[in-house]
C-alpha positions, 0 to 999 in steps of 0.5 A: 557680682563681679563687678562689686567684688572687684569694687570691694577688692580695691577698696581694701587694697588699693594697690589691686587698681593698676592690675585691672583692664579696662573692661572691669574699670568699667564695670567697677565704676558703674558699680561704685556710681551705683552704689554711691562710693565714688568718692570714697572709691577715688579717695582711697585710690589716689594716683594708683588708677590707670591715665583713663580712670584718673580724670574720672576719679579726680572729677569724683573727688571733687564732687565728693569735696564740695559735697562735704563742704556743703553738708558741713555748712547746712550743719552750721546753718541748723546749729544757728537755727537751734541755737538756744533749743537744743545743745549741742546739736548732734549729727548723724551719718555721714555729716556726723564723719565729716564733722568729725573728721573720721576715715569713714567720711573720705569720700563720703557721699552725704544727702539729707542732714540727719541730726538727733534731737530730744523727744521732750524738745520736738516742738521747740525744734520744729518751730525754729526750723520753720522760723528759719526757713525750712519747710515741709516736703510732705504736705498730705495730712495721712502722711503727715500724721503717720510721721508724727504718730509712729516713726522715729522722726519729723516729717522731712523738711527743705530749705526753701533757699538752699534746697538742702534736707533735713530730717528731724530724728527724736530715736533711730528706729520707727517707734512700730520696729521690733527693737527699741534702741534706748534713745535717751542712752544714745543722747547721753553718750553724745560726745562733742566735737566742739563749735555747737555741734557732736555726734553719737559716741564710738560705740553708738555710732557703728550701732547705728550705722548697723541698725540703719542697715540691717533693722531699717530697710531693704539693704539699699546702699548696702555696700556704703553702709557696710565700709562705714562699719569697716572705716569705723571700726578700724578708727575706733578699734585700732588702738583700743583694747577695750573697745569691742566690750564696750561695743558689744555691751553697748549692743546688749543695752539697746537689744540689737546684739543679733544685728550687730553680730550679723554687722561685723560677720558681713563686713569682715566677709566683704572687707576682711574687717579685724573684728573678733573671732566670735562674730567670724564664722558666717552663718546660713542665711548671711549667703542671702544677704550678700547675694543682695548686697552684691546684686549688681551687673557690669552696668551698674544695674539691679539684679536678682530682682527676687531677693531684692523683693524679699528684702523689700517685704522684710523691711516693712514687716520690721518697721510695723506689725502685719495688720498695720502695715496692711492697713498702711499700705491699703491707704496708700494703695487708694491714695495713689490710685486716686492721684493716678 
């Protein structure tokens, strides 16, 4: 855990890195590649690491600069492939921030292209998709219609030349979850950011950002999700007084106040995040939460493998009530004994 705590500490105040040996540089590092914040750890460094950690951190840099041109460029291709079917396009976790050119975005590590589409359009979407050359990546019939039925998105395409993802979003949580974030609210308040494309309003985003965290899995990438709940809200809330009513309304309108109060006593635990007051006070069972999100060794390595399987199990029960995720996972129990 110190290794993550250390990760954490530089992260908030650069001026911590040149007072660390080499020792906890290293096991610093393996945490950040772990946790996928190597970019956002060398950009937020800079020139302050020691002589051997700078080559590292400047290679990170620039994986992190190509990374974002390239999530940038797949967003244009998806906005020329959707022209005339859904307008704007609205982009979702990180190539949202990078298009937007938010704090939370510096150094951020961007995988599939998330973009948040119209119920009503899906049809249309998935049509121009396939005409533009995108495919399916999960060809079995169960899985293929477990998406369509019941989660909160198209089964997740690739492009057959750029090899780049793309998931296909109509809401931001399975269709099966306990909550119900207002879909039709988070389209409405999209705002744009011109050339085609927008992203989820101020508030939605961080919404988002604490839901895909807390209420839709296992606390993987854990420590990325919650410092873009602290670039964020420090973006956002900096120079707006009336900023966290209408966060907290916003909360009350999905139903997700419980997540988002969790959200903001975590990150300002972890990041000292300036959030109010009220949502300071740390409660019983967050000590669980950042035992796990904290969870790793001076290698980099997983540990405390009980409360990582507590959080696995939570996250399924979320996403389904118990007799169908029973039934879902005997089906593919048998399905991949089967294959094996």
């Amino acid at each position: 855990m110190s290794a993550a705590r250390d990760l954490i500490a530089v992260l908030v105040d650069p001026s911590r890195a040149p007072g660390l040996d080499d020792r906890r540089w290293t096991a610093l590092l393996a945490v950040a590649l772990a946790e996928q914040m190597m970019g956002a750890l060398a950009c937020r460094v800079g020139d302050l690491a020691p002589p051997r950690v700078a080559a590292i951190l400047a290679d990170a840099r620039a994986t992190s600069l190509e990374g974002r041109r390239q999530a940038l460029w797949e967003a244009e291709m998806a906005r020329r492939a959707l022209e005339g079917v859904v307008a704007p396009l609205i982009l979702l976790k990180g190539t949202a921030f990078a298009a937007a050119g938010l704090a939370a975005g510096s150094g951020r590590a961007i995988g599939d292209l998330d973009i948040l589409v119209p119920a009503a359009a899906l049809a249309d979407v998935e049509a121009a998709l396939l005409a533009h050359g995108w495919a399916w990546v999960k060809p079995d019939p169960y899985d293929d219609s477990y998406y369509r039925r019941w989660m909160h998105e198209l089964p997740p395409m690739i492009h057959r030349e750029r090899d780049r993802m793309i998931d296909v979003h109509h809401t931001i949580l399975p269709l099966t979850a306990r909550l119900r974030p207002d879909a039709a609210r988070l389209l409405e308040g999209a705002r744009p950011l011109g050339n085609g494309l927008a992203m989820l309003s101020n508030e939605d985003v961080v919404l988002h950002a604490a839901i895909h965290l807390l209420a839709d899995g296992d606390l993987a990438g854990g420590l990325r999700n919650l410092w873009d709940i602290d670039r964020l809200l420090r973006e956002f809330a900096d120079d707006d007084p009336g900023y966290w009513d209408r966060l907290t309304a916003r909360a009350r309108d999905h139903g997700v106040s419980p997540v988002l109060a969790r959200a903001l006593r975590l990150t300002h635990r972890l990041f000292d995040t300036p959030v109010p007051l009220a949502f300071r006070r740390t409660e019983v069972t967050d000590r669980l939460y950042l035992r796990r999100l904290l969870g790793r060794d001076g290698w980099g390595r997983a540990i405390h493998p009980a409360t990582r399987l507590t959080f696995y199990v939570r996250s399924h029960a979320l996403r389904m009530p118990p007799l169908m995720l029973a039934r879902h996972l005997w089906i593919k129990w048998r399905k991949n004994g089967a294959v094996g």
